[in-house]
BADONU-274317 format. One line per 2 residues: their letters; for each residue x, y negated, z negated of C-alpha. Coordinates in Angstrom, 1 decimal. Each point is the difference from the previous one (the first is absolute). Example, Ala and Ser with C-alpha at 12.3 -4.5 7.8 and 13.67 -1.06 7.14 Angstrom:
2
AS	12.3 4.5 -7.8 ~ 1.4 -3.4 0.7
This chain:
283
XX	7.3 -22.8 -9.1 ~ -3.2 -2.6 0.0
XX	1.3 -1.0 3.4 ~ -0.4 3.4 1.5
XX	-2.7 1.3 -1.9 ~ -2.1 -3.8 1.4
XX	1.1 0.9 4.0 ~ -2.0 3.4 -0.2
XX	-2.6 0.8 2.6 ~ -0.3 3.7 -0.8
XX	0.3 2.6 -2.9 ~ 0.5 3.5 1.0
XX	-0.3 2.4 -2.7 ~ 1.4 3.4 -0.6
XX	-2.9 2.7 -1.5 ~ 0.2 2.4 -2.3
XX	2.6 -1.4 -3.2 ~ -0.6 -3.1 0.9
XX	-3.8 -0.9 0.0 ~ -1.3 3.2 -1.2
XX	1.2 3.1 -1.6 ~ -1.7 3.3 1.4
XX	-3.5 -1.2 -0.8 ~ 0.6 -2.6 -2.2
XX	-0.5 -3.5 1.0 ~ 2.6 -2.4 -1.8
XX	-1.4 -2.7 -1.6 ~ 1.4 -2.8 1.3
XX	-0.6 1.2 3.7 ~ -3.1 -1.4 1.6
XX	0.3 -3.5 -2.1 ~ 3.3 -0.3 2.2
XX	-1.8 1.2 3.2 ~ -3.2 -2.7 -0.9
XX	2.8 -2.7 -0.9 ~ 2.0 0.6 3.3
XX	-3.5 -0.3 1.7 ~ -0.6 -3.5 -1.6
XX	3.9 -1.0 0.7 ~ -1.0 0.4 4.0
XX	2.8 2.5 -0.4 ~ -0.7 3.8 2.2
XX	0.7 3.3 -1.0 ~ 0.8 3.5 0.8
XX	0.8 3.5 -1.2 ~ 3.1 1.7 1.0
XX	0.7 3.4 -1.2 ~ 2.1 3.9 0.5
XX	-2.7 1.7 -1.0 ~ -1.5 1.7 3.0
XX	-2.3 2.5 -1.5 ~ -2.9 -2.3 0.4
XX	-1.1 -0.9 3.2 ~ -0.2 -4.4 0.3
XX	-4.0 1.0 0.2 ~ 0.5 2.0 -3.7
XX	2.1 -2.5 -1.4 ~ -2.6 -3.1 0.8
XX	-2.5 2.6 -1.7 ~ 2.3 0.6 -3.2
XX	0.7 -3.5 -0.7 ~ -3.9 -1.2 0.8
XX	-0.6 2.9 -2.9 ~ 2.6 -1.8 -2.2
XX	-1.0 -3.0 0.4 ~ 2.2 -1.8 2.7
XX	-1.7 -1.2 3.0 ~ 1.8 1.2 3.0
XX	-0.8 0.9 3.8 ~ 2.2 3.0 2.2
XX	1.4 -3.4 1.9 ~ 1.9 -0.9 -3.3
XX	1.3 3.1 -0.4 ~ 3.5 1.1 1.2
XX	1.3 3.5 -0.9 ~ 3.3 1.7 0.7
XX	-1.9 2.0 2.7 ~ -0.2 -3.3 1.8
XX	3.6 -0.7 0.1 ~ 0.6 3.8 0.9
XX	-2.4 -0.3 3.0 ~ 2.4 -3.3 1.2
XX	2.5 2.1 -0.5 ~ -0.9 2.0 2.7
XX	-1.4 -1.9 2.4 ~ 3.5 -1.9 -0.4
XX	2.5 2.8 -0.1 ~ -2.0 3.1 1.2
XX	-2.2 -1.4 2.8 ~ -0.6 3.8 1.9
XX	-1.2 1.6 -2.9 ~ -3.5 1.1 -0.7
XX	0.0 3.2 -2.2 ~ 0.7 -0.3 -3.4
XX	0.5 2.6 -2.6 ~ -0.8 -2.2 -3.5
XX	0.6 1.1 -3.7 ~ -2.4 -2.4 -1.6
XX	-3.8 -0.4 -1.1 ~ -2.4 0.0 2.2
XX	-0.7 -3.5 -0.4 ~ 3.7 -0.3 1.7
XX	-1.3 2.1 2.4 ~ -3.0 -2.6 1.1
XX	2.0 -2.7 0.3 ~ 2.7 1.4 2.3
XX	-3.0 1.6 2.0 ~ -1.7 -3.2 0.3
XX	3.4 -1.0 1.9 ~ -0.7 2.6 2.2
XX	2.8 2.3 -1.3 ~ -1.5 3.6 0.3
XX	0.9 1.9 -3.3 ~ 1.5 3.5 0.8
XX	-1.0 3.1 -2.3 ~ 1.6 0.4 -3.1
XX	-1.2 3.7 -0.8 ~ 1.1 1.0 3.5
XX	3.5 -0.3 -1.0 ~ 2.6 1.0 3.6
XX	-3.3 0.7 1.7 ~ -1.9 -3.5 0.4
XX	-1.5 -1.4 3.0 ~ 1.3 -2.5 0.3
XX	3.1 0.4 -1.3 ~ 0.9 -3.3 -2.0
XX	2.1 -2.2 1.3 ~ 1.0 -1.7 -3.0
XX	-0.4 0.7 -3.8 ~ -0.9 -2.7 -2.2
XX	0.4 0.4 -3.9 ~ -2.6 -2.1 -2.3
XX	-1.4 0.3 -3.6 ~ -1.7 3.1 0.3
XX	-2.4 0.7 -3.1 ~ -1.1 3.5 1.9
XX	3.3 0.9 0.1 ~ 0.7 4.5 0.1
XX	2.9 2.2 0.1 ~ -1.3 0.7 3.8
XX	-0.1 -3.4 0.9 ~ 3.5 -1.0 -1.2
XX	1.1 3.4 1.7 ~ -1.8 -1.2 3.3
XX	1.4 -3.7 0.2 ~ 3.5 1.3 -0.8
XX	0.2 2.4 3.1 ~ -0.6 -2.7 2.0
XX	2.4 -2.1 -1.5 ~ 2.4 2.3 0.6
XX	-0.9 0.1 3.7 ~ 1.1 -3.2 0.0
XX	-3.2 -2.0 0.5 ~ 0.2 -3.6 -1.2
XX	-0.2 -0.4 -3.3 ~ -2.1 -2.9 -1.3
XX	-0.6 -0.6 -3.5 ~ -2.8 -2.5 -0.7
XX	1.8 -1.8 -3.2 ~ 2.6 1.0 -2.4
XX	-1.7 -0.3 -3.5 ~ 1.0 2.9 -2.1
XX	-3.3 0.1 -2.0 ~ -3.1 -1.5 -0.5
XX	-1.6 -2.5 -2.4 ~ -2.7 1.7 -2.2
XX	-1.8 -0.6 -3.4 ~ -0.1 3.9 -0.7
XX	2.1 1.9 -2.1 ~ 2.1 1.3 2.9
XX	2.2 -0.7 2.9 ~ -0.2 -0.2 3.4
XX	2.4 1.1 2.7 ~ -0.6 -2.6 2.7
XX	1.6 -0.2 3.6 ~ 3.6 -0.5 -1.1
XX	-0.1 3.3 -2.3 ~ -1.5 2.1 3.0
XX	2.7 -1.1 2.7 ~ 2.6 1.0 -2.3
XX	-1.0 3.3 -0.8 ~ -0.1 0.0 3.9
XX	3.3 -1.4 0.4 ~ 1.2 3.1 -2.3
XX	-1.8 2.4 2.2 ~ 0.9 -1.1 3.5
XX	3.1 -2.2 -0.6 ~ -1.6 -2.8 1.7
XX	-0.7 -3.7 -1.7 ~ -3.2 -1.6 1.9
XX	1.2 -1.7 3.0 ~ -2.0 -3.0 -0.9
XX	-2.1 -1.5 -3.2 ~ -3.2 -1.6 1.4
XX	-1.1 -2.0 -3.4 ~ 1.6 -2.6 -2.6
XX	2.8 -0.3 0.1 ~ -0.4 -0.6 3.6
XX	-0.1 -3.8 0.9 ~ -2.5 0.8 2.7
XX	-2.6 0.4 -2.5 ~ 0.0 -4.2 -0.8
XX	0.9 -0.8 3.2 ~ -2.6 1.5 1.8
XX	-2.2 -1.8 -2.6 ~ 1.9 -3.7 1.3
XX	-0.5 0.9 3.5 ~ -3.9 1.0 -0.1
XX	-0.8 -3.3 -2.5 ~ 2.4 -2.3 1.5
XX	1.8 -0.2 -3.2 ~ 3.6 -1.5 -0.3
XX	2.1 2.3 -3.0 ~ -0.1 -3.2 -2.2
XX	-3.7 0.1 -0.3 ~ -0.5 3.0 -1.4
XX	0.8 2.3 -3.0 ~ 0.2 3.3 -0.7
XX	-1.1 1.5 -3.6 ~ 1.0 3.8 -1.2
XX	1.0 2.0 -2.8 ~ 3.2 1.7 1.5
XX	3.3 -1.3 1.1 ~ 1.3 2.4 2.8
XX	-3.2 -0.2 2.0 ~ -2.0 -3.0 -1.0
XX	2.8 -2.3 -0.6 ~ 2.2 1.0 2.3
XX	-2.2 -0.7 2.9 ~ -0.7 -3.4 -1.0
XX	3.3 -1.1 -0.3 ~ 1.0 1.4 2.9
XX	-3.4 -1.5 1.8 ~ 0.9 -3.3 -1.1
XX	-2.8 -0.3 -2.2 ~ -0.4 -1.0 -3.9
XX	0.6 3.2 -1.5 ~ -2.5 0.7 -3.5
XX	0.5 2.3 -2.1 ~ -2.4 1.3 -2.7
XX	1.0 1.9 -3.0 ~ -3.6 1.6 -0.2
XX	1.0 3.3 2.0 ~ 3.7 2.0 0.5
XX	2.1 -2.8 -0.5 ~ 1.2 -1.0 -3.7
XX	2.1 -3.3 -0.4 ~ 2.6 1.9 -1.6
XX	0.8 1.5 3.8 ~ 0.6 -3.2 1.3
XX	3.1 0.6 -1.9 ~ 1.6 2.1 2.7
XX	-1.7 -1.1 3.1 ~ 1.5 -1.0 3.0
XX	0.0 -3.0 1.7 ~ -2.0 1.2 2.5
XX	-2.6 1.2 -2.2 ~ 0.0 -3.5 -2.1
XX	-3.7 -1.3 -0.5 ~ -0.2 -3.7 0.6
XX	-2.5 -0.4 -3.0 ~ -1.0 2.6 -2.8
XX	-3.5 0.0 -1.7 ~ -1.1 2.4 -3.0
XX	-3.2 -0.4 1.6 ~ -2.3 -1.5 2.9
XX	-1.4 -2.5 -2.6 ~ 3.2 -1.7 0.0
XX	0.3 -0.2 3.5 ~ -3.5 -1.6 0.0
XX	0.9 -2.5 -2.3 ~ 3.4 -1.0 1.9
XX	-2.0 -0.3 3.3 ~ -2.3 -2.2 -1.7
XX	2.9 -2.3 -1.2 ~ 1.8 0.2 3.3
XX	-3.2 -1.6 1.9 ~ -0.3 -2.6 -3.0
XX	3.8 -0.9 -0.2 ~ -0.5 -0.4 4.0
XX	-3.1 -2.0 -0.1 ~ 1.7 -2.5 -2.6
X	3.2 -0.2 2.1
């Protein structure tokens, strides 16, 4: 594992669960951010979470304490607007279930964002519906978004995670949660999941930092997104016990959704980096 762990170029790092908790910056976060810094080794954030636009995530983690710009922020909104630029190249009318910060971001691609509250009466009328994290989330909305996807309008969901980290006494429904009470309503599945775990999230990372899979790893707290992707990516897949996943459910896990290398916590990560550029210096 010191082998791999001395080849790397670039960390990417998954968000919430993994170096926070809701507002909660772990401890061990930004002495692995400094140390990666000092190690010549870059880094950036990869996460589902779409109810932030990249501007309000640079904001949040500034406030927490992690230095970060809109450049080294990648959302699932991101990979949704690939999506259809790939797949869906005519279409420029969305109707979107999602924050308004999902909103901006799809906007600033130029994708024009069709009236919710007019239900069978916008104009526009969307061509498309895409499904997000949607903290604003009404019994009109859900009613709204499900006509159309029983129009048959493509379905996108932005990522599959069926709830959302937090340090609150609560839980909450995230993306996955919403598109299945959808799927009960209309009988439709999404026709496509945007976000981790996508490949195209890491390798539109390799392509725009001329990165080779080797070189780089990804870190994240859950095993059917986060370390699903990486190992399918090609890169070194990390896997943190400080969010959803416990070690006991590596237990069950499949193959597929195997981490490479498990840490209780981003201090021990640190510490093996640090050891993996000694062990290569004395080789």
């Amino acid at each position: 594992m010191n082998s791999r762990l001395a080849k790397l170029r670039h960390v990417a790092f998954d968000l919430d669960g993994t170096l926070y908790l809701g507002g909660r910056l772990f401890a061990d976060s930004r002495p692995l951010l400094d140390k990666l810094g000092c190690l010549g080794i870059g880094h950036t954030f990869l996460t589902n979470n779409c109810a932030r636009s990249r501007v309000q995530y640079a904001r949040h983690l500034q406030k927490i304490g992690i230095d970060a710009t809109r450049d080294m922020i990648r959302t699932s909104a991101d990979a949704t607007i690939r999506h259809l630029q790939t797949w869906l190249p005519g279409i420029t009318t969305l109707l979107v279930l999602g924050t308004e910060g999902l909103c901006d971001d799809l906007a600033l691609a130029d994708y024009q964002i069709a009236d919710m509250s007019a239900g069978a009466d916008a104009s526009p009328p969307p061509e498309a519906v895409v499904v997000g994290y949607d903290t604003t989330l009404t019994f009109d909305r859900l009613c709204n978004t499900a006509y159309w996807i029983g129009r048959g309008l493509p379905f996108i969901s932005t990522h599959p995670d069926r709830y959302c980290p937090t340090d609150q006494a609560t839980i909450l429904p995230d993306c996955g949660a919403i598109c299945a009470l959808l799927e009960s309503a209309t009988g439709r599945k999404p026709d496509a999941i945007a976000g981790k775990p996508n490949l195209a999230m890491l390798e539109a990372l390799f392509a725009e930092r001329n990165l080779q899979p080797n070189e780089v790893a990804f870190v994240g707290d859950r095993l059917y997104t986060d370390i699903r992707m990486a190992r399918a990516a090609g890169a070194l897949a990390i896997l943190t016990l400080t969010g959803e996943t416990k070690r006991s459910d590596l237990d069950d896990c499949p193959a597929s959704n195997q981490p490479d290398l498990v840490v209780e916590h981003l201090g021990e990560l640190r510490q093996m980096l640090e050891e993996s550029r000694v062990g290569c210096l004395r080789g």
